[in-house]
LOTI-230175 format. One record per residue: residue in three letters; y, x, z of N, C-alpha, C in turn. Coordinates in pm, whole numbers, padded with zeros to 5 digits, always signed. Example, Ala and Ser with C-alpha at 12.3 -4.5 7.8 and 13.67 -1.06 7.14 Angstrom:
2
ALA-00569+01319+00780-00450+01230+00780-00330+01320+00780
SER-00225+01285+00708-00106+01367+00714+00003+01290+00787
end
This chain:
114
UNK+03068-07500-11069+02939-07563-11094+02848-07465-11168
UNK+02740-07469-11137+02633-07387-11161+02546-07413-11287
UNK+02578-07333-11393+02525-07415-11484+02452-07267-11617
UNK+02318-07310-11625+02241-07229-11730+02189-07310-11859
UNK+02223-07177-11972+02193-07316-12095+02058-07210-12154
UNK+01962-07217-12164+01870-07176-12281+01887-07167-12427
UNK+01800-07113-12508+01850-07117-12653+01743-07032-12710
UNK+01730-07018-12817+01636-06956-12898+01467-06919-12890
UNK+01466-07077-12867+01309-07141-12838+01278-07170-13007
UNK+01165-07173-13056+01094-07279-13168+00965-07233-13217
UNK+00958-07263-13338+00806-07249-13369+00780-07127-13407
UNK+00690-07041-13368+00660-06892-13460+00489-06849-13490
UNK+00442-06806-13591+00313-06801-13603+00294-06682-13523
UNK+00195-06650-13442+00092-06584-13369+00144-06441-13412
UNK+00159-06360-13351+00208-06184-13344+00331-06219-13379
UNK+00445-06333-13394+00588-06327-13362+00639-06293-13302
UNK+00765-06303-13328+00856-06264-13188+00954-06380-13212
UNK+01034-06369-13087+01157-06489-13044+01193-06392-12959
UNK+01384-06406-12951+01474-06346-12843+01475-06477-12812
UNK+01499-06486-12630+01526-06603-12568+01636-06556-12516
UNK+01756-06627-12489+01937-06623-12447+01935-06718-12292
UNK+02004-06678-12198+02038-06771-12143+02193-06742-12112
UNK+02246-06823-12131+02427-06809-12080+02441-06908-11969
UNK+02499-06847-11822+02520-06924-11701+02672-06890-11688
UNK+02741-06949-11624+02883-06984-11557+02880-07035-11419
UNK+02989-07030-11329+02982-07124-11253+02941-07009-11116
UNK+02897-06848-11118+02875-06790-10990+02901-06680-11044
UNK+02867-06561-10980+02887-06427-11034+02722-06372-11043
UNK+02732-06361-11146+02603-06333-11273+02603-06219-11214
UNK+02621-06104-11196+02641-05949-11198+02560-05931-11011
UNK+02573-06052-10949+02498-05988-10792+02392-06109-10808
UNK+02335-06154-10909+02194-06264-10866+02107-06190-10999
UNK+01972-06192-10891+01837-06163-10966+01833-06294-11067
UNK+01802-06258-11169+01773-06372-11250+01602-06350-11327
UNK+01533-06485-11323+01417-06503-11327+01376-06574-11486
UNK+01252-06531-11552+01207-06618-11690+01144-06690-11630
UNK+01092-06838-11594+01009-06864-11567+00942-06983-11723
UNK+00812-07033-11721+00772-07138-11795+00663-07200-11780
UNK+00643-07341-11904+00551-07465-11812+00456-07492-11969
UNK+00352-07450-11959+00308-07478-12069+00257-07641-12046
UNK+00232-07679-12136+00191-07796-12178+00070-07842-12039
UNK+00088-07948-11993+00013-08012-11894-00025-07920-11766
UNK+00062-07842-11699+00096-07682-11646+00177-07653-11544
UNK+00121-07623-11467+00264-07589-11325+00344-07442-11418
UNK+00440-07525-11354+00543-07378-11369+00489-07249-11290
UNK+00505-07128-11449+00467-07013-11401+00573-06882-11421
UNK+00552-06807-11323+00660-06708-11359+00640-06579-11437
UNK+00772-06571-11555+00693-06453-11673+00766-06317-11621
UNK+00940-06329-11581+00967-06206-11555+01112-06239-11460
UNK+01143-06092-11391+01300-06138-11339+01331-05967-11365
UNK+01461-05973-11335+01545-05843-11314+01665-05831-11252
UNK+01655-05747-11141+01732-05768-11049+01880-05675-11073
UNK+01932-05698-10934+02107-05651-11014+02109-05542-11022
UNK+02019-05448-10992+02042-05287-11030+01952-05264-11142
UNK+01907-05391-11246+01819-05327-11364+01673-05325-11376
UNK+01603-05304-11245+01449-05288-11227+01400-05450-11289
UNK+01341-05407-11373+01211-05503-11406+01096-05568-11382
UNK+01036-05677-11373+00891-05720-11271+00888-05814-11410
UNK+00736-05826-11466+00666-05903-11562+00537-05926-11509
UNK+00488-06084-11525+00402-06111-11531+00247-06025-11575
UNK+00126-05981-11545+00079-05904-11596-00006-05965-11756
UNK+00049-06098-11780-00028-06132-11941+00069-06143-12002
UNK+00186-06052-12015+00306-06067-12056+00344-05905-12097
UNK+00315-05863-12018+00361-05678-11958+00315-05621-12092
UNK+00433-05517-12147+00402-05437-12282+00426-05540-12443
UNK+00484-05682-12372+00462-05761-12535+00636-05832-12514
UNK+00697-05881-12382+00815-05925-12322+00891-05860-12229
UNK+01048-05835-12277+01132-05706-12257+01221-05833-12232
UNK+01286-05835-12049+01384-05916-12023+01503-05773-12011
UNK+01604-05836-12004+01731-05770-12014+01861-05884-11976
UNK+01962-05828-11944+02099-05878-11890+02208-05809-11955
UNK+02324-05887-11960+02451-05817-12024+02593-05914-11935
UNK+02578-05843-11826+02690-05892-11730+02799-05894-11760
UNK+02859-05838-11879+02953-05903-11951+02989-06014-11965
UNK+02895-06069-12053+02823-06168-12121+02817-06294-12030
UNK+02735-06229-11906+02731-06352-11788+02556-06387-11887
UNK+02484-06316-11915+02351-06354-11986+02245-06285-11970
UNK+02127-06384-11958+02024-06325-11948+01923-06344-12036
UNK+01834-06230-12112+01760-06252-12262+01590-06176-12164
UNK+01544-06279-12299+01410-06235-12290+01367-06218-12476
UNK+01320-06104-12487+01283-06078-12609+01108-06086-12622
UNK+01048-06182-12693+00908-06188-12690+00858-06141-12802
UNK+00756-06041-12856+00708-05982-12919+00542-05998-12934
UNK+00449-06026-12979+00368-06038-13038+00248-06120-12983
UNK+00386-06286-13045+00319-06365-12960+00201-06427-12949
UNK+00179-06520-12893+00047-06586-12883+00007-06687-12872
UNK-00092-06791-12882-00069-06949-12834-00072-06983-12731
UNK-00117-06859-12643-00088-06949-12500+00034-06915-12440
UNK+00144-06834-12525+00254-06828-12451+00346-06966-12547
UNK+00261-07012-12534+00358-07191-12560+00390-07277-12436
UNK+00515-07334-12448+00557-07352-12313+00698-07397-12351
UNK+00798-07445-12247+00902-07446-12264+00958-07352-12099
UNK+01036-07246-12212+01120-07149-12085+01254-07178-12021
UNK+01224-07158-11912+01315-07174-11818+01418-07056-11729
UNK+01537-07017-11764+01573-06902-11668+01609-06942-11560
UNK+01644-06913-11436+01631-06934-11307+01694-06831-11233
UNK+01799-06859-11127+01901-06775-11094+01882-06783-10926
UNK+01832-06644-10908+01849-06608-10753+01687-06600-10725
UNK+01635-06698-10696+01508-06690-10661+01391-06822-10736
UNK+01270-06840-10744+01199-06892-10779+01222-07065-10726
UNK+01291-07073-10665+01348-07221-10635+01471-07269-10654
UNK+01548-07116-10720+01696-07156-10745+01737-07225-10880
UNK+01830-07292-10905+01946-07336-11042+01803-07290-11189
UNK+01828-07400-11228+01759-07359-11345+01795-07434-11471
UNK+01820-07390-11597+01844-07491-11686+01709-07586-11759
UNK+01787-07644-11834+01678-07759-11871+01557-07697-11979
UNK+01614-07549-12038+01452-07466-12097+01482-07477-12242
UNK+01396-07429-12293+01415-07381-12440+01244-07384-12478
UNK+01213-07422-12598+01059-07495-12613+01010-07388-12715
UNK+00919-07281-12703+00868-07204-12745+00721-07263-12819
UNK+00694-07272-12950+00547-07327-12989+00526-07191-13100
UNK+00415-07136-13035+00311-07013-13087+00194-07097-13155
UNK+00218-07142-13310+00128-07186-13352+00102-07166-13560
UNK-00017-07138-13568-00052-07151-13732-00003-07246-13833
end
C-alpha cells in the first residue's frame, strides 16, 4: 500500500524557513519522480517542485533561488527546504509520487504570517 506522510508544516514569520519531510512506503522510492505540490487557501492546487530519479531539479519560477527539494533513497524520503519565506507561500503542502495525478498524502499546513 502506497502511502506518504508529510511533516514539518507550521507557523513562521516572513523571511523564515521550514524543512518539509515526506516519508513514503509501500513502492520503490529510488525509480519515481517525486513532486512538492500545494493549495493555498481558497486555491487550485499548484505545483512548487519535483526531482527526478537521477537528481535533476524543476521549481516553480516564484519559488526558484528561495526552495531546495532533495531525496534520500535510503530513507525512502522526500524534503523540501523553504527559505525566505513569504505570505503567499501559505498553503498546505502536498508531496506527490510519480506524476502530477499520482498518490499523494494528506499535506502538511505551512502559515507565513506576522
Amino acid at each position: 500500500q502506497v502511502q506518504l506522510v508529510e511533516s514539518g508544516g507550521g507557523l513562521v514569520q516572513p523571511g523564515g524557513s521550514l524543512r518539509l519531510s515526506c516519508v513514503t512506503s509501500g513502492f520503490t522510492f529510488r525509480k519515481c519522480r517525486m513532486y512538492w505540490f500545494r493549495q493555498a487557501p481558497g486555491k487550485g492546487l499548484e505545483w512548487v517542485s519535483y526531482i527526478t530519479t537521477g537528481g535533476n531539479l524543476y521549481y516553480q519560477d516564484s519559488v526558484k533561488g528561495r526552495f531546495t527539494i532533495s531525496r534520500d533513497n535510503d530513507k525512502n524520503t522526500v524534503y523540501l527546504q523553504m527559505n525566505a519565506l513569504k505570505s503567499e507561500d501559505t498553503a498546505v503542502y502536498y508531496c506527490v509520487k510519480d506524476n502530477p495525478s499520482g498518490p499523494r498524502g494528506k499535506g502538511t499546513l505551512v502559515t507565513v504570517s506576522s
